[in-house]
C-alpha positions in Angstrom: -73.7 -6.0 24.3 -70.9 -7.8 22.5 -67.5 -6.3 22.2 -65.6 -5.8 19.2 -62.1 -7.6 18.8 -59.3 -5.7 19.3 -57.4 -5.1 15.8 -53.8 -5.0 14.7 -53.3 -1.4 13.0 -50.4 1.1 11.8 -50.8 4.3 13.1 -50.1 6.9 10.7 -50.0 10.7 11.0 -51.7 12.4 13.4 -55.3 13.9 13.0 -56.7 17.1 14.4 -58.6 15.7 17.9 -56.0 14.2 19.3 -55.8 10.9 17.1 -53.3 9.0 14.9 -55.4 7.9 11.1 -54.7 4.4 10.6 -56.8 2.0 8.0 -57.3 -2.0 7.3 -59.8 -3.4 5.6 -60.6 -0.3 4.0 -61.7 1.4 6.5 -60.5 4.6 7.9 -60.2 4.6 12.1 -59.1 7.4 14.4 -56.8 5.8 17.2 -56.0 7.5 20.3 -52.8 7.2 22.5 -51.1 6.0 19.5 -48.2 7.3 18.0 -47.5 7.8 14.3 -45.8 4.8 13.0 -46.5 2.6 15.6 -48.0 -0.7 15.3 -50.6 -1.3 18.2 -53.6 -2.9 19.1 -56.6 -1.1 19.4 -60.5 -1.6 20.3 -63.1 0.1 18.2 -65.3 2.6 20.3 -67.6 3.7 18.2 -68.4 5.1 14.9 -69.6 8.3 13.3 -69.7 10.3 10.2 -67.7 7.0 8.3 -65.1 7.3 10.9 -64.7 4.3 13.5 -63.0 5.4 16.7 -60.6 3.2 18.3 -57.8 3.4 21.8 -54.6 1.7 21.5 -54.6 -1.0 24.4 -51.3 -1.9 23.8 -48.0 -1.0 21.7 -46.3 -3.4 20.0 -43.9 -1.7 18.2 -43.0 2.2 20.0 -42.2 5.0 18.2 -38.4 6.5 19.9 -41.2 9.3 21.1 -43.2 7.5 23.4 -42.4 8.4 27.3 -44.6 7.1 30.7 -47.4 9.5 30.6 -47.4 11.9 34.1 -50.8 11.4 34.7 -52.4 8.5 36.5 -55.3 8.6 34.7 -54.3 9.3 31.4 -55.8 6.8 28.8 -58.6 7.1 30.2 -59.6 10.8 31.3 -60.3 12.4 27.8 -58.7 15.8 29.1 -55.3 15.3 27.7 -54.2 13.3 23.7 -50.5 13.9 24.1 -49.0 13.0 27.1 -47.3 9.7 26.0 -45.7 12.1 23.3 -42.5 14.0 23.9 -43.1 17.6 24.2 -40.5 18.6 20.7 -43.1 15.9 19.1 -46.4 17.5 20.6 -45.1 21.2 18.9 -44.7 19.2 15.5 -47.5 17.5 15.4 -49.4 20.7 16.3 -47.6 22.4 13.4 -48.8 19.7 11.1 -52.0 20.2 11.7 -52.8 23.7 11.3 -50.5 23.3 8.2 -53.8 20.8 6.9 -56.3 23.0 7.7 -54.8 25.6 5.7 -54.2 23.5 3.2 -57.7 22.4 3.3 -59.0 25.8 3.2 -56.6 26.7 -0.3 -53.7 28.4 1.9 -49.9 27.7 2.6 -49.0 28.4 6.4 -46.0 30.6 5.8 -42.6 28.4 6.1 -41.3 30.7 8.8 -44.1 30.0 11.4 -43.1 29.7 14.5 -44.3 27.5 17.2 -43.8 29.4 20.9 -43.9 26.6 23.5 -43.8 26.4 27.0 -40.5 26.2 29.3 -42.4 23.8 31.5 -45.4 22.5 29.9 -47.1 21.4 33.5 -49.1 23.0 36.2 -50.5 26.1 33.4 -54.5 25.8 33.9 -55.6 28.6 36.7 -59.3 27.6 35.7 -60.7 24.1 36.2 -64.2 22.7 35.6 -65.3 19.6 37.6 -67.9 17.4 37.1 -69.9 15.7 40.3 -70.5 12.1 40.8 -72.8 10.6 42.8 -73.4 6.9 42.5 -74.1 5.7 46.4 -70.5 5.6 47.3 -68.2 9.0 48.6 -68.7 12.4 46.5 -66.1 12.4 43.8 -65.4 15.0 41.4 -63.7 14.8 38.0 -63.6 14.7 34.0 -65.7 13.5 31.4 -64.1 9.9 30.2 -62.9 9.9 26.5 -65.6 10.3 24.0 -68.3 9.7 27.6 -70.8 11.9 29.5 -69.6 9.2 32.2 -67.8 11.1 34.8 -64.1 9.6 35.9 -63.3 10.7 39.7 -59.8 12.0 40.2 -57.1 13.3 42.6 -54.4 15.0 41.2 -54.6 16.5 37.6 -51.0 17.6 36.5 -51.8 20.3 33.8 -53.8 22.3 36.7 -52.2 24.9 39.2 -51.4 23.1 42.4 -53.8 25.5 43.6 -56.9 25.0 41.7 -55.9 20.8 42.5 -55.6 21.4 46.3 -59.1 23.7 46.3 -60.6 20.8 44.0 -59.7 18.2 46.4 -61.0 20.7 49.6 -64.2 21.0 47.9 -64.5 17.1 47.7 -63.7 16.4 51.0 -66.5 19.3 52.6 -69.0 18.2 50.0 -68.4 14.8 51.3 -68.2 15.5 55.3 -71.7 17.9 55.0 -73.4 15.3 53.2 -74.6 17.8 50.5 -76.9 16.3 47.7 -76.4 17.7 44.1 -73.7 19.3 42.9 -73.0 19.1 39.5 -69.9 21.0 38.8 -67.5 23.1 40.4 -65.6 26.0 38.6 -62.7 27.2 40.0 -60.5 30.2 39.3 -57.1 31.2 40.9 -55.5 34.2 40.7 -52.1 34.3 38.7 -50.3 36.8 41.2 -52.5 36.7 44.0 -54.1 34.4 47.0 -57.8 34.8 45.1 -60.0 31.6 44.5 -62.8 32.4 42.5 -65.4 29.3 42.8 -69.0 28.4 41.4 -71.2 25.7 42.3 -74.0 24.3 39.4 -76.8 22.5 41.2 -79.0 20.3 40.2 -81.9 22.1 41.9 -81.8 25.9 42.4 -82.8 25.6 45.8 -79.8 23.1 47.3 -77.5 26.4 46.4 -78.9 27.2 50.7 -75.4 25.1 50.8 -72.9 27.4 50.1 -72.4 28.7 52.7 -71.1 25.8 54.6 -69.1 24.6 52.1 -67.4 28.0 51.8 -66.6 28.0 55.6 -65.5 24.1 55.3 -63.0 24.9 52.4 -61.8 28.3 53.7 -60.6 26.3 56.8 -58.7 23.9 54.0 -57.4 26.4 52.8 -55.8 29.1 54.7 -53.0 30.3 52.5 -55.8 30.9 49.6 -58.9 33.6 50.2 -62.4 32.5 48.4 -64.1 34.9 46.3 -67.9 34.2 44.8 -68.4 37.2 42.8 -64.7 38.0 40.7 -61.1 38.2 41.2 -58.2 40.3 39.6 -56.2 39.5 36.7 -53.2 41.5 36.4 -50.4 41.8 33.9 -47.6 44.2 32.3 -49.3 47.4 34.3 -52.6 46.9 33.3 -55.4 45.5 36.4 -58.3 43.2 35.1 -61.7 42.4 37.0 -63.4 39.2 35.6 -65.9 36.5 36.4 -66.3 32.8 36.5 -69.3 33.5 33.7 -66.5 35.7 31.3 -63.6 33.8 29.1 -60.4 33.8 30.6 -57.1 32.2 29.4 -56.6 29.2 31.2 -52.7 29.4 30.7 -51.8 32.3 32.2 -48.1 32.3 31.2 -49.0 31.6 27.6 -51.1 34.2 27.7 -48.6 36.8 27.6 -46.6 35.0 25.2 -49.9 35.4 22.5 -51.0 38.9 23.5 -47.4 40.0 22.8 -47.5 37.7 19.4 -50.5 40.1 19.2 -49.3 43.3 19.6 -46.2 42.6 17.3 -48.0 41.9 14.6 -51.0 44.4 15.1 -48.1 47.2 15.7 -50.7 50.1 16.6 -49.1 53.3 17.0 -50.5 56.6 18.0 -52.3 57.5 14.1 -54.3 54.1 14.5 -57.6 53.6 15.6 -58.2 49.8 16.2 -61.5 47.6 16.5 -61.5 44.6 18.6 -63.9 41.8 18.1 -65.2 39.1 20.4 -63.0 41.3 23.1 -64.9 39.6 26.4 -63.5 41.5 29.2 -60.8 44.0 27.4 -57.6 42.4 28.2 -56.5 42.5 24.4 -58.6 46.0 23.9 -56.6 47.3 26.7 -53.4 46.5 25.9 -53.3 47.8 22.2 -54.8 51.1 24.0 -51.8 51.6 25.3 -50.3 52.3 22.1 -53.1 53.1 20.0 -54.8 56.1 19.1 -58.2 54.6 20.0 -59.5 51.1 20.7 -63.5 50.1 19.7 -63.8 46.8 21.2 -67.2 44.7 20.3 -68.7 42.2 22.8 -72.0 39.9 23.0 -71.7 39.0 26.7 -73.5 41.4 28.7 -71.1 40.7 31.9 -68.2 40.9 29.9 -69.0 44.6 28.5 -70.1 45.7 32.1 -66.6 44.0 33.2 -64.8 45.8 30.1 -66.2 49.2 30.9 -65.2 49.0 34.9 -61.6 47.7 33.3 -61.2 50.6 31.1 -61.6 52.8 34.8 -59.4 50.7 36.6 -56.4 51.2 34.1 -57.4 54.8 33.3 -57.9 54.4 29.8 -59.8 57.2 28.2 -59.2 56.4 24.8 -61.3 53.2 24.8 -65.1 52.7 23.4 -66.8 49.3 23.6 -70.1 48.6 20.8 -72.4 45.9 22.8 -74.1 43.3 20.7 -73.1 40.5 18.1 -70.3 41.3 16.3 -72.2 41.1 12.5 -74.8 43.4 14.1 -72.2 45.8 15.8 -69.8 46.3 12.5 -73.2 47.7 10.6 -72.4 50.7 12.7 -69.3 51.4 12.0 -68.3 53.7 9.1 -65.8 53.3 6.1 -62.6 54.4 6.8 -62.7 55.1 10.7 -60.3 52.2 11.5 -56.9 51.2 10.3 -56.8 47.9 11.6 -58.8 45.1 13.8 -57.9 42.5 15.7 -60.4 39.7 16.6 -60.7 36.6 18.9 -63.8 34.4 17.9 -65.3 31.5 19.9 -64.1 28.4 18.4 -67.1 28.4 16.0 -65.0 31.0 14.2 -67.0 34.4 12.5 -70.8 34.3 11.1 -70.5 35.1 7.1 -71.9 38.4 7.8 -69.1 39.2 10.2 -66.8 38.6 7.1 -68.9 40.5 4.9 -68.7 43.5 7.3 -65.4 43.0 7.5 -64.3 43.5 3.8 -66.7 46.0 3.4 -64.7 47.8 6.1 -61.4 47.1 4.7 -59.0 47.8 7.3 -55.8 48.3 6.3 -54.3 45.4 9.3 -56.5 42.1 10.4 -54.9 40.3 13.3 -56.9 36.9 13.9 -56.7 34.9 16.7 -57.7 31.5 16.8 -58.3 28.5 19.4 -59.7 26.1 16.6 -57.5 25.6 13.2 -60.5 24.8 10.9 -63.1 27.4 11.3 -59.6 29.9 11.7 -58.5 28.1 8.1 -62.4 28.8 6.3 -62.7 32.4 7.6 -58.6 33.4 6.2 -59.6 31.6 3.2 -62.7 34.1 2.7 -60.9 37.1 3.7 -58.2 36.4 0.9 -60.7 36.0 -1.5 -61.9 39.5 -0.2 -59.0 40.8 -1.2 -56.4 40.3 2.0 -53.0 38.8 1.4 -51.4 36.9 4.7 -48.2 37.8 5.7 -47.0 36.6 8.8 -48.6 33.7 11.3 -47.6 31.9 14.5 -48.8 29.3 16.6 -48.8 29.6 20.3 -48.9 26.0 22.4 -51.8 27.6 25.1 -52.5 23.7 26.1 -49.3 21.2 26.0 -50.3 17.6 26.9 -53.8 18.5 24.8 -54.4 18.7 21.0 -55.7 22.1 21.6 -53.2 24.9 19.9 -53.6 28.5 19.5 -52.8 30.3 15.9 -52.4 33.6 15.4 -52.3 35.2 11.7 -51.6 38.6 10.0 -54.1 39.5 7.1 -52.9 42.9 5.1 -54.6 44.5 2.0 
Protein backbone atom coordinates (compact mmCIF):
# COMPACT_ATOMS: atom_id res chain seq x y z
CA UNK A 1 0.00 0.00 0.00
CA UNK A 2 1.75 3.30 -0.90
CA UNK A 3 1.91 6.10 1.42
CA UNK A 4 0.84 9.50 0.77
CA UNK A 5 3.57 12.44 0.94
CA UNK A 6 3.49 14.36 3.79
CA UNK A 7 2.22 18.04 2.88
CA UNK A 8 3.11 21.53 3.93
CA UNK A 9 -0.30 23.13 5.46
CA UNK A 10 -1.60 26.26 7.55
CA UNK A 11 -3.62 25.26 10.24
CA UNK A 12 -6.46 27.43 10.73
CA UNK A 13 -9.26 27.55 13.30
CA UNK A 14 -10.17 24.73 15.01
CA UNK A 15 -12.98 22.28 14.06
CA UNK A 16 -15.41 20.41 16.29
CA UNK A 17 -13.51 16.71 16.74
CA UNK A 18 -10.57 17.79 17.83
CA UNK A 19 -9.02 19.15 14.51
CA UNK A 20 -7.46 22.40 13.15
CA UNK A 21 -9.25 23.11 9.10
CA UNK A 22 -6.49 23.84 6.94
CA UNK A 23 -6.74 23.68 2.77
CA UNK A 24 -4.11 23.56 -0.40
CA UNK A 25 -4.90 22.72 -3.54
CA UNK A 26 -8.41 23.18 -2.94
CA UNK A 27 -9.06 20.80 -0.80
CA UNK A 28 -10.33 21.01 2.68
CA UNK A 29 -8.25 18.63 5.41
CA UNK A 30 -8.92 18.15 9.09
CA UNK A 31 -5.39 18.11 10.87
CA UNK A 32 -4.92 16.85 14.33
CA UNK A 33 -2.29 17.94 16.91
CA UNK A 34 -2.09 21.11 15.12
CA UNK A 35 -2.59 24.41 16.35
CA UNK A 36 -4.41 27.19 14.72
CA UNK A 37 -1.95 29.23 12.78
CA UNK A 38 0.64 26.96 12.70
CA UNK A 39 2.47 25.87 9.71
CA UNK A 40 3.20 22.02 10.03
CA UNK A 41 3.65 19.03 8.11
CA UNK A 42 1.11 16.63 8.00
CA UNK A 43 0.28 12.95 6.39
CA UNK A 44 -3.11 12.34 5.02
CA UNK A 45 -5.00 9.45 6.85
CA UNK A 46 -7.76 9.01 5.15
CA UNK A 47 -10.78 10.51 3.53
CA UNK A 48 -14.54 10.67 4.07
CA UNK A 49 -17.53 12.68 3.33
CA UNK A 50 -15.04 15.29 0.97
CA UNK A 51 -12.95 15.64 4.03
CA UNK A 52 -9.32 14.19 3.94
CA UNK A 53 -7.89 13.53 7.45
CA UNK A 54 -4.43 14.37 8.18
CA UNK A 55 -1.74 14.34 11.76
CA UNK A 56 0.76 16.91 12.02
CA UNK A 57 4.23 14.97 12.13
CA UNK A 58 6.03 17.92 12.73
CA UNK A 59 5.64 21.83 13.54
CA UNK A 60 7.51 24.08 11.74
CA UNK A 61 6.31 27.19 12.84
CA UNK A 62 4.52 26.91 16.82
CA UNK A 63 1.80 28.85 17.87
CA UNK A 64 3.07 30.72 21.59
CA UNK A 65 0.27 27.92 22.81
CA UNK A 66 1.90 24.85 22.22
CA UNK A 67 3.35 23.05 25.52
CA UNK A 68 5.01 19.22 25.84
CA UNK A 69 1.95 17.15 25.94
CA UNK A 70 1.72 15.10 29.62
CA UNK A 71 1.00 12.06 28.10
CA UNK A 72 3.43 9.57 26.61
CA UNK A 73 1.24 8.46 24.24
CA UNK A 74 -0.40 11.28 23.06
CA UNK A 75 -0.31 11.62 19.16
CA UNK A 76 -1.03 8.60 18.95
CA UNK A 77 -3.82 7.29 21.52
CA UNK A 78 -7.05 9.00 19.96
CA UNK A 79 -8.36 9.61 23.69
CA UNK A 80 -7.25 13.06 24.13
CA UNK A 81 -7.04 16.35 20.85
CA UNK A 82 -5.76 19.03 23.25
CA UNK A 83 -3.07 18.24 25.17
CA UNK A 84 -0.34 20.15 23.28
CA UNK A 85 -2.72 23.16 23.83
CA UNK A 86 -2.60 25.35 26.89
CA UNK A 87 -5.52 24.87 29.02
CA UNK A 88 -6.88 29.11 28.78
CA UNK A 89 -6.59 27.98 24.83
CA UNK A 90 -8.48 24.58 25.24
CA UNK A 91 -11.64 26.79 27.08
CA UNK A 92 -11.53 29.14 23.91
CA UNK A 93 -11.40 26.98 21.43
CA UNK A 94 -14.26 25.03 23.15
CA UNK A 95 -16.19 28.28 23.24
CA UNK A 96 -15.67 28.73 19.61
CA UNK A 97 -17.14 25.85 18.77
CA UNK A 98 -20.34 25.66 20.35
CA UNK A 99 -20.57 29.44 19.22
CA UNK A 100 -20.60 27.56 15.29
CA UNK A 101 -22.99 25.15 16.00
CA UNK A 102 -25.31 27.75 17.06
CA UNK A 103 -24.60 29.71 14.48
CA UNK A 104 -25.18 26.85 12.25
CA UNK A 105 -28.41 26.00 13.72
CA UNK A 106 -29.80 30.13 13.23
CA UNK A 107 -28.85 31.07 17.02
CA UNK A 108 -26.37 33.56 18.85
CA UNK A 109 -24.75 31.91 22.03
CA UNK A 110 -25.48 34.73 24.44
CA UNK A 111 -22.20 37.08 24.76
CA UNK A 112 -22.13 36.48 28.57
CA UNK A 113 -21.59 32.65 28.40
CA UNK A 114 -19.47 31.41 30.64
CA UNK A 115 -17.01 28.76 30.38
CA UNK A 116 -16.56 26.88 34.05
CA UNK A 117 -13.21 25.04 33.91
CA UNK A 118 -11.37 22.93 36.07
CA UNK A 119 -8.71 24.06 38.85
CA UNK A 120 -6.71 21.10 37.81
CA UNK A 121 -7.60 19.76 34.58
CA UNK A 122 -5.84 16.11 35.38
CA UNK A 123 -6.66 12.95 37.11
CA UNK A 124 -10.89 13.69 36.67
CA UNK A 125 -12.11 10.29 34.90
CA UNK A 126 -13.49 7.77 37.94
CA UNK A 127 -14.75 5.47 34.91
CA UNK A 128 -12.36 3.92 32.31
CA UNK A 129 -13.00 1.48 29.46
CA UNK A 130 -10.19 -0.72 28.26
CA UNK A 131 -9.69 -2.57 25.34
CA UNK A 132 -7.75 -6.11 25.36
CA UNK A 133 -4.93 -7.11 23.11
CA UNK A 134 -3.83 -10.20 22.32
CA UNK A 135 -1.33 -10.68 19.55
CA UNK A 136 1.16 -13.71 20.91
CA UNK A 137 3.12 -11.39 23.12
CA UNK A 138 2.07 -10.35 27.12
CA UNK A 139 -1.74 -9.18 27.66
CA UNK A 140 -1.91 -5.56 27.25
CA UNK A 141 -4.81 -3.36 27.71
CA UNK A 142 -5.51 0.06 26.30
CA UNK A 143 -7.28 2.70 23.74
CA UNK A 144 -8.48 2.60 20.41
CA UNK A 145 -5.56 4.47 18.19
CA UNK A 146 -6.79 7.71 16.44
CA UNK A 147 -9.37 7.15 13.83
CA UNK A 148 -8.38 2.85 14.45
CA UNK A 149 -10.26 -0.29 15.83
CA UNK A 150 -6.32 -1.11 16.41
CA UNK A 151 -5.88 -1.29 20.00
CA UNK A 152 -2.63 0.88 21.45
CA UNK A 153 -1.38 -0.88 24.93
CA UNK A 154 -0.69 1.63 27.65
CA UNK A 155 0.52 2.22 31.26
CA UNK A 156 -0.35 5.30 32.71
CA UNK A 157 -3.25 7.49 31.38
CA UNK A 158 -3.07 11.05 33.02
CA UNK A 159 -6.75 12.17 32.67
CA UNK A 160 -7.84 8.88 34.80
CA UNK A 161 -8.00 8.69 38.68
CA UNK A 162 -4.75 7.27 39.98
CA UNK A 163 -7.08 4.67 41.08
CA UNK A 164 -8.89 3.46 38.08
CA UNK A 165 -4.81 3.58 36.52
CA UNK A 166 -3.40 1.40 39.39
CA UNK A 167 -6.64 -1.18 39.09
CA UNK A 168 -6.12 -1.02 35.17
CA UNK A 169 -2.57 -1.92 35.55
CA UNK A 170 -3.52 -4.84 38.48
CA UNK A 171 -5.96 -6.24 36.06
CA UNK A 172 -3.09 -6.59 33.34
CA UNK A 173 -0.71 -8.05 35.37
CA UNK A 174 -3.41 -11.06 36.84
CA UNK A 175 -4.79 -11.41 33.34
CA UNK A 176 -1.26 -11.98 32.33
CA UNK A 177 0.15 -14.22 35.34
CA UNK A 178 -3.32 -16.67 35.06
CA UNK A 179 -2.84 -16.96 31.45
CA UNK A 180 -6.59 -16.16 30.83
CA UNK A 181 -7.67 -16.21 27.02
CA UNK A 182 -10.21 -13.56 25.91
CA UNK A 183 -10.95 -10.61 27.46
CA UNK A 184 -12.05 -7.91 25.49
CA UNK A 185 -12.52 -4.99 27.74
CA UNK A 186 -12.46 -4.03 31.14
CA UNK A 187 -14.72 -1.27 32.76
CA UNK A 188 -13.84 0.14 35.73
CA UNK A 189 -15.59 2.41 38.21
CA UNK A 190 -14.18 4.04 41.44
CA UNK A 191 -15.97 5.56 43.95
CA UNK A 192 -15.50 9.48 44.38
CA UNK A 193 -15.52 9.40 48.29
CA UNK A 194 -15.01 6.00 48.95
CA UNK A 195 -12.52 2.66 48.67
CA UNK A 196 -15.33 1.07 45.96
CA UNK A 197 -14.01 -0.41 42.60
CA UNK A 198 -16.70 -1.36 40.52
CA UNK A 199 -15.29 -3.66 37.60
CA UNK A 200 -16.73 -5.58 34.42
CA UNK A 201 -15.12 -8.00 32.30
CA UNK A 202 -16.56 -8.40 28.25
CA UNK A 203 -15.52 -11.82 26.90
CA UNK A 204 -15.21 -12.96 23.92
CA UNK A 205 -16.99 -16.25 24.72
CA UNK A 206 -19.73 -16.28 27.47
CA UNK A 207 -18.23 -19.19 28.94
CA UNK A 208 -14.39 -17.88 29.74
CA UNK A 209 -16.40 -15.47 32.35
CA UNK A 210 -15.60 -19.20 34.80
CA UNK A 211 -12.47 -16.65 35.20
CA UNK A 212 -13.55 -14.15 37.35
CA UNK A 213 -13.12 -15.36 40.08
CA UNK A 214 -9.40 -15.66 40.04
CA UNK A 215 -8.80 -12.53 38.62
CA UNK A 216 -10.87 -10.89 41.44
CA UNK A 217 -8.82 -12.68 44.15
CA UNK A 218 -5.38 -11.77 42.05
CA UNK A 219 -6.30 -8.02 41.88
CA UNK A 220 -7.84 -7.70 45.39
CA UNK A 221 -4.35 -8.88 46.64
CA UNK A 222 -2.97 -5.72 44.23
CA UNK A 223 -5.02 -3.80 45.68
CA UNK A 224 -5.50 -3.63 49.27
CA UNK A 225 -6.26 -0.02 49.99
CA UNK A 226 -9.32 -0.41 47.28
CA UNK A 227 -12.47 -3.08 47.88
CA UNK A 228 -13.87 -4.69 44.41
CA UNK A 229 -17.47 -4.65 43.87
CA UNK A 230 -19.23 -6.66 40.67
CA UNK A 231 -22.70 -5.67 41.08
CA UNK A 232 -22.70 -1.37 42.00
CA UNK A 233 -21.19 1.05 44.12
CA UNK A 234 -22.26 4.41 45.85
CA UNK A 235 -22.20 7.74 44.51
CA UNK A 236 -22.62 10.40 46.89
CA UNK A 237 -22.84 14.15 46.91
CA UNK A 238 -24.29 17.41 48.72
CA UNK A 239 -26.53 14.94 51.17
CA UNK A 240 -28.01 13.03 48.63
CA UNK A 241 -26.65 8.81 48.36
CA UNK A 242 -26.73 7.27 44.74
CA UNK A 243 -26.61 3.40 43.87
CA UNK A 244 -25.47 2.87 40.18
CA UNK A 245 -24.07 0.21 37.85
CA UNK A 246 -21.31 -0.25 35.45
CA UNK A 247 -24.43 -0.78 32.73
CA UNK A 248 -26.07 2.94 33.85
CA UNK A 249 -24.42 6.57 32.71
CA UNK A 250 -22.37 8.13 35.11
CA UNK A 251 -20.37 11.35 34.91
CA UNK A 252 -16.93 10.49 34.38
CA UNK A 253 -15.66 13.89 35.99
CA UNK A 254 -16.89 13.67 39.23
CA UNK A 255 -15.78 17.26 40.29
CA UNK A 256 -17.29 18.74 37.15
CA UNK A 257 -20.17 17.12 37.90
CA UNK A 258 -21.21 19.28 40.64
CA UNK A 259 -20.06 22.24 38.97
CA UNK A 260 -23.01 21.34 35.98
CA UNK A 261 -25.74 20.03 38.29
CA UNK A 262 -25.39 23.33 40.25
CA UNK A 263 -25.31 25.33 36.64
CA UNK A 264 -28.46 23.20 36.56
CA UNK A 265 -30.27 24.02 39.42
CA UNK A 266 -29.51 27.88 39.01
CA UNK A 267 -30.94 28.08 36.02
CA UNK A 268 -33.95 25.55 36.56
CA UNK A 269 -34.58 27.53 40.02
CA UNK A 270 -37.50 25.07 41.16
CA UNK A 271 -39.20 26.22 44.19
CA UNK A 272 -41.86 24.61 46.14
CA UNK A 273 -45.10 25.68 43.50
CA UNK A 274 -43.18 23.77 40.70
CA UNK A 275 -43.65 20.50 39.57
CA UNK A 276 -40.63 19.44 37.18
CA UNK A 277 -40.18 16.62 34.46
CA UNK A 278 -36.91 15.25 33.93
CA UNK A 279 -35.96 13.50 30.69
CA UNK A 280 -33.32 10.95 29.81
CA UNK A 281 -32.85 11.08 33.98
CA UNK A 282 -30.74 7.44 34.03
CA UNK A 283 -30.30 6.85 37.65
CA UNK A 284 -31.97 10.25 39.33
CA UNK A 285 -29.05 12.08 40.37
CA UNK A 286 -30.45 15.37 38.54
CA UNK A 287 -34.26 14.20 39.45
CA UNK A 288 -33.07 14.07 42.94
CA UNK A 289 -31.46 17.00 43.46
CA UNK A 290 -34.25 19.50 41.99
CA UNK A 291 -36.60 17.31 44.46
CA UNK A 292 -35.07 18.83 47.07
CA UNK A 293 -36.50 22.08 46.17
CA UNK A 294 -39.29 21.23 44.02
CA UNK A 295 -42.76 20.60 44.54
CA UNK A 296 -42.62 17.36 42.62
CA UNK A 297 -40.07 15.72 40.23
CA UNK A 298 -41.49 13.22 37.13
CA UNK A 299 -38.37 11.84 35.85
CA UNK A 300 -38.48 9.72 32.36
CA UNK A 301 -36.06 6.86 31.70
CA UNK A 302 -35.55 4.09 28.79
CA UNK A 303 -33.00 1.97 30.64
CA UNK A 304 -34.71 -0.59 32.54
CA UNK A 305 -31.69 -0.78 35.22
CA UNK A 306 -31.56 2.75 35.49
CA UNK A 307 -35.32 3.15 36.58
CA UNK A 308 -35.02 0.08 38.96
CA UNK A 309 -31.72 2.10 40.26
CA UNK A 310 -33.78 5.48 40.27
CA UNK A 311 -36.69 3.97 42.26
CA UNK A 312 -34.16 2.32 45.06
CA UNK A 313 -32.45 5.97 44.99
CA UNK A 314 -35.55 7.84 45.63
CA UNK A 315 -35.66 5.32 49.07
CA UNK A 316 -32.30 5.74 49.95
CA UNK A 317 -32.58 9.75 50.09
CA UNK A 318 -36.13 9.60 51.41
CA UNK A 319 -37.73 11.37 48.69
CA UNK A 320 -41.49 10.99 48.58
CA UNK A 321 -42.14 13.57 46.21
CA UNK A 322 -40.58 11.78 43.30
CA UNK A 323 -42.44 9.73 40.28
CA UNK A 324 -40.44 8.14 37.49
CA UNK A 325 -42.56 7.25 33.75
CA UNK A 326 -40.51 4.11 32.27
CA UNK A 327 -40.18 4.05 28.55
CA UNK A 328 -38.76 6.34 25.62
CA UNK A 329 -39.02 9.69 26.29
CA UNK A 330 -41.46 10.56 22.91
CA UNK A 331 -43.65 7.66 24.17
CA UNK A 332 -43.57 8.67 27.89
CA UNK A 333 -44.51 12.59 27.31
CA UNK A 334 -47.94 11.26 25.46
CA UNK A 335 -48.97 10.65 29.01
CA UNK A 336 -48.52 13.56 30.45
CA UNK A 337 -51.21 16.21 30.51
CA UNK A 338 -51.24 20.03 29.60
CA UNK A 339 -50.50 22.16 32.22
CA UNK A 340 -49.27 19.69 35.04
CA UNK A 341 -45.67 20.90 34.82
CA UNK A 342 -43.98 24.26 35.09
CA UNK A 343 -40.74 23.41 33.88
CA UNK A 344 -38.39 20.30 32.55
CA UNK A 345 -35.11 19.72 32.52
CA UNK A 346 -33.52 17.14 30.14
CA UNK A 347 -30.15 15.29 29.44
CA UNK A 348 -30.27 13.45 25.99
CA UNK A 349 -27.65 10.91 24.69
CA UNK A 350 -25.47 12.55 22.43
CA UNK A 351 -27.83 11.84 19.48
CA UNK A 352 -29.86 14.65 20.98
CA UNK A 353 -34.09 14.35 21.17
CA UNK A 354 -36.30 12.19 18.44
CA UNK A 355 -38.67 14.99 16.56
CA UNK A 356 -41.46 13.62 18.50
CA UNK A 357 -39.77 14.30 21.75
CA UNK A 358 -39.76 18.04 20.55
CA UNK A 359 -43.22 17.83 19.35
CA UNK A 360 -44.29 16.62 22.84
CA UNK A 361 -42.46 19.08 24.24
CA UNK A 362 -44.13 22.24 22.63
CA UNK A 363 -47.26 20.77 22.88
CA UNK A 364 -46.57 20.72 26.66
CA UNK A 365 -45.26 24.13 26.86
CA UNK A 366 -43.64 24.35 30.01
CA UNK A 367 -43.12 27.51 31.28
CA UNK A 368 -38.81 26.72 31.98
CA UNK A 369 -36.66 24.14 29.58
CA UNK A 370 -33.25 23.46 31.01
CA UNK A 371 -31.12 21.42 28.30
CA UNK A 372 -28.14 19.74 28.89
CA UNK A 373 -25.93 18.72 26.33
CA UNK A 374 -22.61 16.57 25.79
CA UNK A 375 -22.64 17.06 21.88
CA UNK A 376 -22.99 20.92 20.52
CA UNK A 377 -24.64 19.95 17.15
CA UNK A 378 -27.59 17.79 17.86
CA UNK A 379 -27.91 20.41 21.26
CA UNK A 380 -27.75 23.43 18.43
CA UNK A 381 -30.68 21.54 15.90
CA UNK A 382 -33.03 20.61 18.81
CA UNK A 383 -32.71 24.69 20.51
CA UNK A 384 -33.17 25.78 17.01
CA UNK A 385 -36.61 23.79 16.85
CA UNK A 386 -37.76 24.67 20.26
CA UNK A 387 -37.38 28.58 19.27
CA UNK A 388 -39.27 28.06 16.37
CA UNK A 389 -41.85 26.49 18.85
CA UNK A 390 -42.13 29.42 20.43
CA UNK A 391 -39.14 29.37 23.27
CA UNK A 392 -36.82 32.31 23.52
CA UNK A 393 -33.15 31.49 25.17
CA UNK A 394 -32.00 33.35 27.86
CA UNK A 395 -29.15 32.27 29.61
CA UNK A 396 -26.40 29.35 28.54
CA UNK A 397 -23.09 28.05 29.96
CA UNK A 398 -20.55 25.69 29.03
CA UNK A 399 -19.09 23.35 31.49
CA UNK A 400 -15.33 21.82 30.50
CA UNK A 401 -16.58 17.96 31.83
CA UNK A 402 -13.35 16.62 29.71
CA UNK A 403 -10.08 19.04 29.49
CA UNK A 404 -7.27 17.58 27.37
CA UNK A 405 -10.41 16.17 24.99
CA UNK A 406 -12.65 18.08 22.52
CA UNK A 407 -15.56 16.93 24.37
CA UNK A 408 -17.47 19.98 26.27
CA UNK A 409 -20.57 20.14 28.05
CA UNK A 410 -23.32 23.08 27.31
CA UNK A 411 -26.02 23.81 29.27
CA UNK A 412 -28.98 26.29 28.00
CA UNK A 413 -32.03 28.04 29.42
CA UNK A 414 -35.20 28.00 27.05
CA UNK A 415 -38.31 30.29 28.45
CA UNK A 416 -41.69 31.01 26.79
Amino acid sequence: MSVEPELLLRAGPAAHGGATIAHDSGRTYLVYYALPGELVEARPRGRRGGLTYASAERVLEAASTRVKPACPYFGTCGGCQWQHAVYPQQLEIKRQVVAEAWHRAGLRLPLDTPILAMADPWRYRIRGEFEGRYDGGPFELGFHRMRSHRVLPVRTCPIHDERVEAAMLAFRQAVEAAGVQGLTSLLLTVEPTGRGLLWRCRWKNPRQAAAEPELAAAVAELLPEQVLLDDAMTLSFWDLSFRCRSDTFLQTNYRQMLVLYEAVLDMLAAGPGDAVLDLYSGIGSISLAVARQAGSVTAVEENPAAVKLAQLNARINLSRNFRILPGRVEAALRQVRLGQHQAVVLDPPRAGCEPAAIAELLRLGCERLVYVSCEPSTQARDLALLVQGGYRVRRAALVDMFPQTYHVESVALLER
